[in-house]
N, CA, C and O atoms as a GROMACS GRO file, in nm:
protein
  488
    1UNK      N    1   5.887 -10.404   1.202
    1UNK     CA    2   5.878 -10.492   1.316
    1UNK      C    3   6.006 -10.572   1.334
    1UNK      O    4   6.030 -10.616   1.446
    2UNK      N    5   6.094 -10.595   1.229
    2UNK     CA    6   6.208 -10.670   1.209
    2UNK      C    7   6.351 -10.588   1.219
    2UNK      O    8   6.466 -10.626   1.238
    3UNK      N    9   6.297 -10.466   1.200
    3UNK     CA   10   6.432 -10.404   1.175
    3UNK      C   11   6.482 -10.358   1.021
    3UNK      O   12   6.584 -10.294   0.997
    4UNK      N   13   6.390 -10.405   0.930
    4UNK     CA   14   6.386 -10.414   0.799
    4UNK      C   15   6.279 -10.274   0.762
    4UNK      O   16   6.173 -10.232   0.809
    5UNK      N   17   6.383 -10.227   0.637
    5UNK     CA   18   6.315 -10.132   0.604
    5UNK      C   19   6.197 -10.150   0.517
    5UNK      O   20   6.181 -10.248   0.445
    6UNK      N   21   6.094 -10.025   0.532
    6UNK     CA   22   5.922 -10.028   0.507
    6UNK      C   23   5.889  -9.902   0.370
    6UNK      O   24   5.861  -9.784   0.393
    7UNK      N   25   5.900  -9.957   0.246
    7UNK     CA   26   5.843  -9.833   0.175
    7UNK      C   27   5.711  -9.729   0.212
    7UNK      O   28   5.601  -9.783   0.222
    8UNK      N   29   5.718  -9.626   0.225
    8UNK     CA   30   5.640  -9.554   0.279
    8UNK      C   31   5.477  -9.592   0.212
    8UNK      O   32   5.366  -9.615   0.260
    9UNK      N   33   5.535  -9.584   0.082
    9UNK     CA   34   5.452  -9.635  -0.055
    9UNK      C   35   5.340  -9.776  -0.027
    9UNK      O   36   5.230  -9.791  -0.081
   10UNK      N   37   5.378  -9.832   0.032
   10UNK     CA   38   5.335  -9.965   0.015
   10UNK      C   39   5.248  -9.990   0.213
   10UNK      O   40   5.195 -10.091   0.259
   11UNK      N   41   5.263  -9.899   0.257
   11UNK     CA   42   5.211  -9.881   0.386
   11UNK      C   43   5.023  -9.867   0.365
   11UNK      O   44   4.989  -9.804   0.265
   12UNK      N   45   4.919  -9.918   0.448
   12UNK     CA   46   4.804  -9.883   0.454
   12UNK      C   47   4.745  -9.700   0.422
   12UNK      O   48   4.740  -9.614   0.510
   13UNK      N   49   4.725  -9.689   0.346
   13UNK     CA   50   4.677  -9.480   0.372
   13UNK      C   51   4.651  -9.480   0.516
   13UNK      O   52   4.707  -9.401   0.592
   14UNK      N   53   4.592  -9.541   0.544
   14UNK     CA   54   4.522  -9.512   0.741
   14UNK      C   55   4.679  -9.472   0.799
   14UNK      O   56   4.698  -9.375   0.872
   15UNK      N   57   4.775  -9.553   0.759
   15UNK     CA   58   4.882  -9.597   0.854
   15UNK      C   59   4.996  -9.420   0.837
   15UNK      O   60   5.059  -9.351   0.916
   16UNK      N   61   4.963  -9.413   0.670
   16UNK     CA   62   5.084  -9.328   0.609
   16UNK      C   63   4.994  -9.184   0.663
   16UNK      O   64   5.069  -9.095   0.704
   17UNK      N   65   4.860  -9.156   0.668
   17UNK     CA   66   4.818  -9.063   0.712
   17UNK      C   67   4.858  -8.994   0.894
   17UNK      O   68   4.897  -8.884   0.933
   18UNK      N   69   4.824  -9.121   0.964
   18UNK     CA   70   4.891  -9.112   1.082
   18UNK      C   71   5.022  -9.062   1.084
   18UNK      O   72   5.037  -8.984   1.178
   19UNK      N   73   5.184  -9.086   0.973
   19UNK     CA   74   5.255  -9.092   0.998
   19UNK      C   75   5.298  -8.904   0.993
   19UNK      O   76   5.250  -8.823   0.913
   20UNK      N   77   5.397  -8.877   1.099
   20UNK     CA   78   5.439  -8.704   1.150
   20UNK      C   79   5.503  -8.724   0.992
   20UNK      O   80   5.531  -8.825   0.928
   21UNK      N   81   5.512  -8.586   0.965
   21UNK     CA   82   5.450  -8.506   0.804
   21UNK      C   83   5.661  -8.606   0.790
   21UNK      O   84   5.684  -8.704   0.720
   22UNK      N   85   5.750  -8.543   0.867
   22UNK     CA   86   5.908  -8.558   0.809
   22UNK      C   87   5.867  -8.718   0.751
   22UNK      O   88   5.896  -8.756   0.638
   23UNK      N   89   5.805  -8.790   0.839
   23UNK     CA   90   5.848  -9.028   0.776
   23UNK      C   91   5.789  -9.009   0.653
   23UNK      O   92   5.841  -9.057   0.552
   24UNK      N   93   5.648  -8.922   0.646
   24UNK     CA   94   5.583  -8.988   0.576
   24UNK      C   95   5.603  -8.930   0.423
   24UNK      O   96   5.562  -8.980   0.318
   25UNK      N   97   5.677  -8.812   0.442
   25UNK     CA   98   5.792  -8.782   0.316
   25UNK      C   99   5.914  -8.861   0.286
   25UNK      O  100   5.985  -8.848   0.186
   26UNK      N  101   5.932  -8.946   0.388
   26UNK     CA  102   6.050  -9.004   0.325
   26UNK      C  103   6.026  -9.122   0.214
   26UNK      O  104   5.905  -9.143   0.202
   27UNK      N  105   6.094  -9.194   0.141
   27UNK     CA  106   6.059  -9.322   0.068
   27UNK      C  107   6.035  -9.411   0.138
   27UNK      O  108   5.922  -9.461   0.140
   28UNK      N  109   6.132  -9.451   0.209
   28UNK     CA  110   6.158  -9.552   0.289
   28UNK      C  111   6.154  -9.541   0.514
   28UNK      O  112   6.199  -9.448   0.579
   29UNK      N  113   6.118  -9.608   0.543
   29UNK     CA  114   6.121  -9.598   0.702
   29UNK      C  115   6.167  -9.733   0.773
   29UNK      O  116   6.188  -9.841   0.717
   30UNK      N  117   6.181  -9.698   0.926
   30UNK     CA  118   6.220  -9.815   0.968
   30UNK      C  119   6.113  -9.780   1.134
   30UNK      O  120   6.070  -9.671   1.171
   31UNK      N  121   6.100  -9.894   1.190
   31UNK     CA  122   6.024  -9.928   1.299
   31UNK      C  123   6.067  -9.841   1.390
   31UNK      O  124   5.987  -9.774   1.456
   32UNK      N  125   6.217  -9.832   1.406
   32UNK     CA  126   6.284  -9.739   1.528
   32UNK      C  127   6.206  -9.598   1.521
   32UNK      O  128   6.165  -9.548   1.626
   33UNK      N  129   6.185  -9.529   1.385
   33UNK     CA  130   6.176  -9.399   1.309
   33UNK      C  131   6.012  -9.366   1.366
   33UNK      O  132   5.954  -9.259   1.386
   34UNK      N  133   5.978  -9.481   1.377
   34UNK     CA  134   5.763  -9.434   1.457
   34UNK      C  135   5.730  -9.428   1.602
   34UNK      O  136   5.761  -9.490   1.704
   35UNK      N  137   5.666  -9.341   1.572
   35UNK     CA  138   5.635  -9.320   1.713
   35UNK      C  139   5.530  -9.437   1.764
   35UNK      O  140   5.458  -9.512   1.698
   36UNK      N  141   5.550  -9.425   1.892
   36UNK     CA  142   5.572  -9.569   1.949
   36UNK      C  143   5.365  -9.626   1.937
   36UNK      O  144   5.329  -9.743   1.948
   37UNK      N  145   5.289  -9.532   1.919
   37UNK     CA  146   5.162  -9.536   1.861
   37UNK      C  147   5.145  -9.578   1.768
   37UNK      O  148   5.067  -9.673   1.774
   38UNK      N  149   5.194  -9.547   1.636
   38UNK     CA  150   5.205  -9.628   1.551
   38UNK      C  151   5.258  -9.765   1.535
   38UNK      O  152   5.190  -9.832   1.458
   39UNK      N  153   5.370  -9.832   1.590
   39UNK     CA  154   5.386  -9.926   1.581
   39UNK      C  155   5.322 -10.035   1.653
   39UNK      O  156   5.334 -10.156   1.634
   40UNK      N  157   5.240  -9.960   1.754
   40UNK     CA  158   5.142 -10.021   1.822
   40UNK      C  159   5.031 -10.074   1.671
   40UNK      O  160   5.020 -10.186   1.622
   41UNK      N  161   4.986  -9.987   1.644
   41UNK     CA  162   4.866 -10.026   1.504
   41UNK      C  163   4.936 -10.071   1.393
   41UNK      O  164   4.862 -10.113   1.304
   42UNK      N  165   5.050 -10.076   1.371
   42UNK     CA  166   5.122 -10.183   1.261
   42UNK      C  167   5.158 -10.330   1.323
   42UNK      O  168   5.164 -10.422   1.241
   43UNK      N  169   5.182 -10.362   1.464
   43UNK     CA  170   5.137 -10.483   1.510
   43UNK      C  171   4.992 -10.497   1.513
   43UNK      O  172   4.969 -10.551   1.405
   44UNK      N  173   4.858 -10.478   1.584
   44UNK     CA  174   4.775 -10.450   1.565
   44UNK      C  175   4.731 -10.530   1.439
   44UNK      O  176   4.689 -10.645   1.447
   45UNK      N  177   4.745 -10.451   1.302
   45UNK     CA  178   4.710 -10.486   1.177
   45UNK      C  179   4.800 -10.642   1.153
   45UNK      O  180   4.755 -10.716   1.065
   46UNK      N  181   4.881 -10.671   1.202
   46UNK     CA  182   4.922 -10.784   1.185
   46UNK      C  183   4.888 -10.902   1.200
   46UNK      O  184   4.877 -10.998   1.123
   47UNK      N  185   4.857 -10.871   1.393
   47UNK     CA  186   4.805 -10.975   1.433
   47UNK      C  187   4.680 -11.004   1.395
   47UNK      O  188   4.643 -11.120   1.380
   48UNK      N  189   4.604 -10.900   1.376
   48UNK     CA  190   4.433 -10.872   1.315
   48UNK      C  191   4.423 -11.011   1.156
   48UNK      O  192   4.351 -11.109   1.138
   49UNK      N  193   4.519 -10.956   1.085
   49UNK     CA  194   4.550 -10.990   0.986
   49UNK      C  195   4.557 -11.201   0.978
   49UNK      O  196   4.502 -11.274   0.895
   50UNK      N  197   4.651 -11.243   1.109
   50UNK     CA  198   4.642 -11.360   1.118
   50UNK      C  199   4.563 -11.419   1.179
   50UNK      O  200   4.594 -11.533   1.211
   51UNK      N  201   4.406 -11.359   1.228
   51UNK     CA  202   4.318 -11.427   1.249
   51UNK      C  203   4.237 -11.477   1.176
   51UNK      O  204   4.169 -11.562   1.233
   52UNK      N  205   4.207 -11.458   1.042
   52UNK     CA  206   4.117 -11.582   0.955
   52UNK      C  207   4.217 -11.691   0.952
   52UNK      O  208   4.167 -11.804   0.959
   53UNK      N  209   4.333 -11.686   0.944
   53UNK     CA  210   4.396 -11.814   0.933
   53UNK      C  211   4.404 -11.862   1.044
   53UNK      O  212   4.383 -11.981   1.025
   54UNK      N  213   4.425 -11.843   1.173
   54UNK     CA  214   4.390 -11.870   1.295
   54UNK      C  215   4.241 -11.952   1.333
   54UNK      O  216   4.222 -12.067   1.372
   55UNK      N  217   4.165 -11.864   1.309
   55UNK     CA  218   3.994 -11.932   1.293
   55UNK      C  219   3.977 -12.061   1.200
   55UNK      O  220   3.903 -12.159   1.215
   56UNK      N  221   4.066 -12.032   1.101
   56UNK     CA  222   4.000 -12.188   1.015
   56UNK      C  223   4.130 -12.287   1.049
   56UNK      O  224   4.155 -12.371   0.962
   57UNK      N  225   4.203 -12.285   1.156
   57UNK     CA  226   4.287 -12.386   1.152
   57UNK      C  227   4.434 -12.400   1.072
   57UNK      O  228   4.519 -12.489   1.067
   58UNK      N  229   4.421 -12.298   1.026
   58UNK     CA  230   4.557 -12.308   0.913
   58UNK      C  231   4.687 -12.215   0.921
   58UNK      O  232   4.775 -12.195   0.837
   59UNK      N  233   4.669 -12.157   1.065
   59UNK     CA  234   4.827 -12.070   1.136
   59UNK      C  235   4.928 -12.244   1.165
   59UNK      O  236   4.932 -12.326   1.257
   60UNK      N  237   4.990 -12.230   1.039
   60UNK     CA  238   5.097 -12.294   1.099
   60UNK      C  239   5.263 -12.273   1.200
   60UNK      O  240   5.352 -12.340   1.253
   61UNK      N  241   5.215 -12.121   1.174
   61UNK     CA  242   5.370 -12.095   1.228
   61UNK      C  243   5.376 -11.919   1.209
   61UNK      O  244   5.318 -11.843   1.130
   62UNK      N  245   5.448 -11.903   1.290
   62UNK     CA  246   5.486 -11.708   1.255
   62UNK      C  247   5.669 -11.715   1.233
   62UNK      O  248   5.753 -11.767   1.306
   63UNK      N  249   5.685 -11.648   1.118
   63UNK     CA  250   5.838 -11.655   1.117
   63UNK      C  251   5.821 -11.519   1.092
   63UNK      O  252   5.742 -11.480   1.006
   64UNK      N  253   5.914 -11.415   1.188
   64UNK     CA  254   5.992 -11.320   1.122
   64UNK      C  255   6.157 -11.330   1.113
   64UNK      O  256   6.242 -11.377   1.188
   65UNK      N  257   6.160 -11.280   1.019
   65UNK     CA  258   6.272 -11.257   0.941
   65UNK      C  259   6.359 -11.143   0.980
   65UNK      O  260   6.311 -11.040   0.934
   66UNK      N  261   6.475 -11.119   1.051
   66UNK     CA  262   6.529 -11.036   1.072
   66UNK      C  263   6.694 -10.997   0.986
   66UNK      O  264   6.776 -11.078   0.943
   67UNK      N  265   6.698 -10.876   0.983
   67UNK     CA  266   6.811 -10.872   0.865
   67UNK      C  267   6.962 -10.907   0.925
   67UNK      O  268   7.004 -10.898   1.041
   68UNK      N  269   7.024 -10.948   0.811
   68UNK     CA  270   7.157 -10.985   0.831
   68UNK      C  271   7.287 -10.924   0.978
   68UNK      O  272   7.394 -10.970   1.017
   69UNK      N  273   7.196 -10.791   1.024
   69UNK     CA  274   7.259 -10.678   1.093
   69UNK      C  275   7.189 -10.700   1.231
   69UNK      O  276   7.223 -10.641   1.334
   70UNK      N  277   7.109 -10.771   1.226
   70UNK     CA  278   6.995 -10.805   1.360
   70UNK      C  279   7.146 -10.882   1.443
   70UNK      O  280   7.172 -10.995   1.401
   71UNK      N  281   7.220 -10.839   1.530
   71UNK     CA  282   7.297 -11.000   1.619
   71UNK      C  283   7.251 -10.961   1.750
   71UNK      O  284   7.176 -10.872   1.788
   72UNK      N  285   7.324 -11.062   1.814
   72UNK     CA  286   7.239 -11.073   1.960
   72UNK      C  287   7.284 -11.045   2.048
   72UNK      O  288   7.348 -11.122   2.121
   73UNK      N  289   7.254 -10.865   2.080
   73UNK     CA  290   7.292 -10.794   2.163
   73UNK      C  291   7.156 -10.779   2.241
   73UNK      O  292   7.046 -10.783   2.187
   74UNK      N  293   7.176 -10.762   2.363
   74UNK     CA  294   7.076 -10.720   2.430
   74UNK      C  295   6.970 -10.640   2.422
   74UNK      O  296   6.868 -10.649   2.491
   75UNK      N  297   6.997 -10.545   2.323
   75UNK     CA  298   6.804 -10.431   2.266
   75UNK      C  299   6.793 -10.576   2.170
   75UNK      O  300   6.675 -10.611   2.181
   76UNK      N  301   6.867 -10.678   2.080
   76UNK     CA  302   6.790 -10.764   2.024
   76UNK      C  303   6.698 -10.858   2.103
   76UNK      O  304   6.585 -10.895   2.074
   77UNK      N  305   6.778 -10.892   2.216
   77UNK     CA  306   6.724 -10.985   2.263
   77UNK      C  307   6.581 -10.918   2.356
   77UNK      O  308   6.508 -11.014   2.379
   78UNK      N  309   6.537 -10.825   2.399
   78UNK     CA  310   6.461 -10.705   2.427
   78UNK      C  311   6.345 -10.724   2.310
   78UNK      O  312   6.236 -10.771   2.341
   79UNK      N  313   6.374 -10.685   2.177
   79UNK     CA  314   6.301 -10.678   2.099
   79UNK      C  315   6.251 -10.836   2.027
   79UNK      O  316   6.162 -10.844   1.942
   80UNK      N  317   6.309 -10.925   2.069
   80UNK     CA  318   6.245 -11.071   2.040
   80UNK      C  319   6.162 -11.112   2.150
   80UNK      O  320   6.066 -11.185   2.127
   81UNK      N  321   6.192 -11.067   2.286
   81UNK     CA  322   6.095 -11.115   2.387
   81UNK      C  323   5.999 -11.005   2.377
   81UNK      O  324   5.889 -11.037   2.423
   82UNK      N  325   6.006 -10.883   2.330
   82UNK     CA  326   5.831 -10.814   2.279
   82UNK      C  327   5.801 -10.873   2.197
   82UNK      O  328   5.707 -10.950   2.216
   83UNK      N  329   5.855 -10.869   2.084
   83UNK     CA  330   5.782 -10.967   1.980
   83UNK      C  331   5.692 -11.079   1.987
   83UNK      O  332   5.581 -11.103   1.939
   84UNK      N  333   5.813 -11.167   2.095
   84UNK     CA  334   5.674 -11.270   2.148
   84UNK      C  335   5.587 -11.226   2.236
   84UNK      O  336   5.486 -11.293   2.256
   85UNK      N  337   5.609 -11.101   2.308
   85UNK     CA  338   5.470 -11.103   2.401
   85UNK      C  339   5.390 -11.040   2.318
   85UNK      O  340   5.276 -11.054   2.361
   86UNK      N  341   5.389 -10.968   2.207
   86UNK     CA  342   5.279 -10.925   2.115
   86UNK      C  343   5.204 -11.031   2.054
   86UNK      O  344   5.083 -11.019   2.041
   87UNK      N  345   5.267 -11.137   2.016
   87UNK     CA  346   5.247 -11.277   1.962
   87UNK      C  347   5.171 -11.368   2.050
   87UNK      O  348   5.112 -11.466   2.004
   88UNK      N  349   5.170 -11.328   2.223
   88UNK     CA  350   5.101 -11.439   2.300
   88UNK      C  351   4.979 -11.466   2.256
   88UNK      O  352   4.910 -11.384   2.196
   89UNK      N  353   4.934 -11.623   2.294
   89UNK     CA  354   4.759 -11.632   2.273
   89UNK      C  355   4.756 -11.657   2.117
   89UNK      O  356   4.648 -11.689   2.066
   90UNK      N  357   4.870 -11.644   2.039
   90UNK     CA  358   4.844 -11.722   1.919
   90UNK      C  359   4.918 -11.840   1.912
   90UNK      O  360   5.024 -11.850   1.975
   91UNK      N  361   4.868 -11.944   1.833
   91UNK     CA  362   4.960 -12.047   1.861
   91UNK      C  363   5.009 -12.046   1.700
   91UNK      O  364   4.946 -12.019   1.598
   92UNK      N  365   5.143 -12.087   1.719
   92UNK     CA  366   5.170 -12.207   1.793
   92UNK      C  367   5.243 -12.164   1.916
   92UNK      O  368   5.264 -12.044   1.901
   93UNK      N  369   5.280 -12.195   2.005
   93UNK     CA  370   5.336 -12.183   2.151
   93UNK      C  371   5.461 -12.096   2.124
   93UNK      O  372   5.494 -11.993   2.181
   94UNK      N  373   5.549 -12.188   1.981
   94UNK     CA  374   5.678 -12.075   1.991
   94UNK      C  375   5.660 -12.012   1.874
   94UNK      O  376   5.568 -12.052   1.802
   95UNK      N  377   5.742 -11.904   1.832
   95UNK     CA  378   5.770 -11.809   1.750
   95UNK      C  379   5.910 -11.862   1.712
   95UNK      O  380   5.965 -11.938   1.792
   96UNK      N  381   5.954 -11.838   1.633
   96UNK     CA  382   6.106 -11.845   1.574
   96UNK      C  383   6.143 -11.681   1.491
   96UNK      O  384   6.074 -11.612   1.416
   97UNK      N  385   6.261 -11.665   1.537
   97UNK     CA  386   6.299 -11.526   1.481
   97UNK      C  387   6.434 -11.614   1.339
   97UNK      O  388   6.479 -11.728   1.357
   98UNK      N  389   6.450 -11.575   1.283
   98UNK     CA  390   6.572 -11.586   1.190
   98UNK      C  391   6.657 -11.439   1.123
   98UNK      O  392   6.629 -11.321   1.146
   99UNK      N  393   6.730 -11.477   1.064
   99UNK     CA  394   6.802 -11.366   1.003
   99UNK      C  395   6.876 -11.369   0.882
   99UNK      O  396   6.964 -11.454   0.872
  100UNK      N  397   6.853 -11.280   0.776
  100UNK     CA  398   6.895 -11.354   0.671
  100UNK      C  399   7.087 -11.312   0.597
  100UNK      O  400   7.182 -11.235   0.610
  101UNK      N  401   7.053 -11.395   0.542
  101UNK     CA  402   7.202 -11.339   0.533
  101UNK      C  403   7.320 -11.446   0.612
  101UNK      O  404   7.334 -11.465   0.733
  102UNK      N  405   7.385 -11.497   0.514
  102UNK     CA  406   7.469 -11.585   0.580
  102UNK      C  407   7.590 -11.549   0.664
  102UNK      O  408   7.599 -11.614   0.769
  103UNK      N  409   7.657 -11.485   0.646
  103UNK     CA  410   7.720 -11.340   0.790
  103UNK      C  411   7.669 -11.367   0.898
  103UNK      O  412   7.719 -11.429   0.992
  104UNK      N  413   7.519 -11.300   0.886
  104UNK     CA  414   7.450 -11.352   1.004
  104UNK      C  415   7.420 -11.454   1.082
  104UNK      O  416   7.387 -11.452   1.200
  105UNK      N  417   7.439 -11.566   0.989
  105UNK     CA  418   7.421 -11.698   1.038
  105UNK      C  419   7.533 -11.714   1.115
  105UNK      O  420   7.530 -11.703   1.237
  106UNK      N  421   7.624 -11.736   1.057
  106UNK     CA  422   7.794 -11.762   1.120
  106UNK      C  423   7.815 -11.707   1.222
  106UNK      O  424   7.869 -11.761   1.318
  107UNK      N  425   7.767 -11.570   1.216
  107UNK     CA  426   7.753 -11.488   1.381
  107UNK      C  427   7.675 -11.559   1.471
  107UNK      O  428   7.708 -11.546   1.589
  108UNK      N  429   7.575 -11.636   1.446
  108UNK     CA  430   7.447 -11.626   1.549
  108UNK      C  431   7.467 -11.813   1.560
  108UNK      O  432   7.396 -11.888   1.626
  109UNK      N  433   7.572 -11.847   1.484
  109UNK     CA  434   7.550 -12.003   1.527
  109UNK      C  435   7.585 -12.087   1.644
  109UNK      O  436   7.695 -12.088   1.700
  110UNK      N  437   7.488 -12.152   1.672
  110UNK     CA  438   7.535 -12.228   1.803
  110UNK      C  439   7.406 -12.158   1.881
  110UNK      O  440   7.347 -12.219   1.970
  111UNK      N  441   7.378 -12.061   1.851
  111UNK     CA  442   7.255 -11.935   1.930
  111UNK      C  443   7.133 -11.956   1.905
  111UNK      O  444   7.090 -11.945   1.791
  112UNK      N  445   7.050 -11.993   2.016
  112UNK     CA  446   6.888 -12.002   2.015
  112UNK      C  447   6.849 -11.896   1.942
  112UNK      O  448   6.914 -11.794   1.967
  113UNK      N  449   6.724 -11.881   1.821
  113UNK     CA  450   6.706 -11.773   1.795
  113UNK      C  451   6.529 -11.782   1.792
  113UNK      O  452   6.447 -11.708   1.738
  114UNK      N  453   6.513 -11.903   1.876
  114UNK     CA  454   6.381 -11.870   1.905
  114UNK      C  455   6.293 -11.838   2.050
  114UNK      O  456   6.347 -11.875   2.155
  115UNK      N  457   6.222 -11.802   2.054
  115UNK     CA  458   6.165 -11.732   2.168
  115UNK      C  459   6.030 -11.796   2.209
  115UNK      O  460   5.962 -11.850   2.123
  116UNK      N  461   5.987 -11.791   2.347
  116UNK     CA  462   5.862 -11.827   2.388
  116UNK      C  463   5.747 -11.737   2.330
  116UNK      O  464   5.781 -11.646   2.255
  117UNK      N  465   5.677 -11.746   2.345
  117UNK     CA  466   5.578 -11.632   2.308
  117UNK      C  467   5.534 -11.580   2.467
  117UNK      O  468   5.510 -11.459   2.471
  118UNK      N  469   5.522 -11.638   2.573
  118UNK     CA  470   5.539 -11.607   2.722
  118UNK      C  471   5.618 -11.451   2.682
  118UNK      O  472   5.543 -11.355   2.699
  119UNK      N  473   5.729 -11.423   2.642
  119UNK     CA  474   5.777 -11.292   2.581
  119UNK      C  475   5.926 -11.320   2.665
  119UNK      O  476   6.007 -11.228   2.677
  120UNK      N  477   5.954 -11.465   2.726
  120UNK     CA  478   6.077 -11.507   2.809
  120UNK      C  479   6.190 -11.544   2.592
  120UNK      O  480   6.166 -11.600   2.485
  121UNK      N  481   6.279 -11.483   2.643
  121UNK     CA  482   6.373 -11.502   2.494
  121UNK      C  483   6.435 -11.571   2.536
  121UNK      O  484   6.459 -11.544   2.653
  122UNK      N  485   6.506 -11.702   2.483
  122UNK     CA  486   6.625 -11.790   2.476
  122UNK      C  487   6.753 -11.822   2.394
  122UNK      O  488   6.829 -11.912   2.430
   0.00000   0.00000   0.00000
């Protein structure tokens, strides 16, 4: 979802069964690499995922983490305003994207790196 790579290993069976026979031999995958069905049901399981904490009051916040290589070119900025529109209807209102890696920082400083959940990026 970040851009960050996904051990195949450590994926749901439901998820790795779905995956076309070449990903799901590989070790490792990345979000770009699925077909676009699947990454539909790996958000899906996510958001699914933050509803007991949602229900009892205790979503304080959604941070993803994007890697040091994430800068802010336009498919990024594309892929932070899906992000938040996958994210709408949960609160809190905003989402914050980050990136780790101090490189990255130095690149991206001075730069909004958070987004509405509306799916409008700033």
């Amino acid at each position: 979802m970040t851009g960050q790579p996904t051990e195949v290993a450590r994926l749901p069976q439901a998820l790795i069964d779905a995956l076309p026979r070449g990903l799901a031999e590989k070790s490792r995958l990345y979000t770009k690499d699925l077909p676009l069905e699947l990454v539909d049901a790996v958000w899906d399981r996510f958001v699914d995922a933050l509803a007991p904490l949602q229900e009892a009051g205790k979503l304080g916040g959604i941070l993803l983490q994007y890697p040091r290589w994430f800068l802010p070119t336009p498919e990024n900025k594309d892929l932070l305003a899906e992000s938040a529109a996958r994210l709408a209807g949960i609160p809190p209102r905003w989402s914050c994207a980050t990136t780790s890696g101090s490189t990255a920082h130095s690149r991206l400083a001075g730069r909004s790196t958070c987004c509405a959940t509306s799916g409008s990026a700033t």
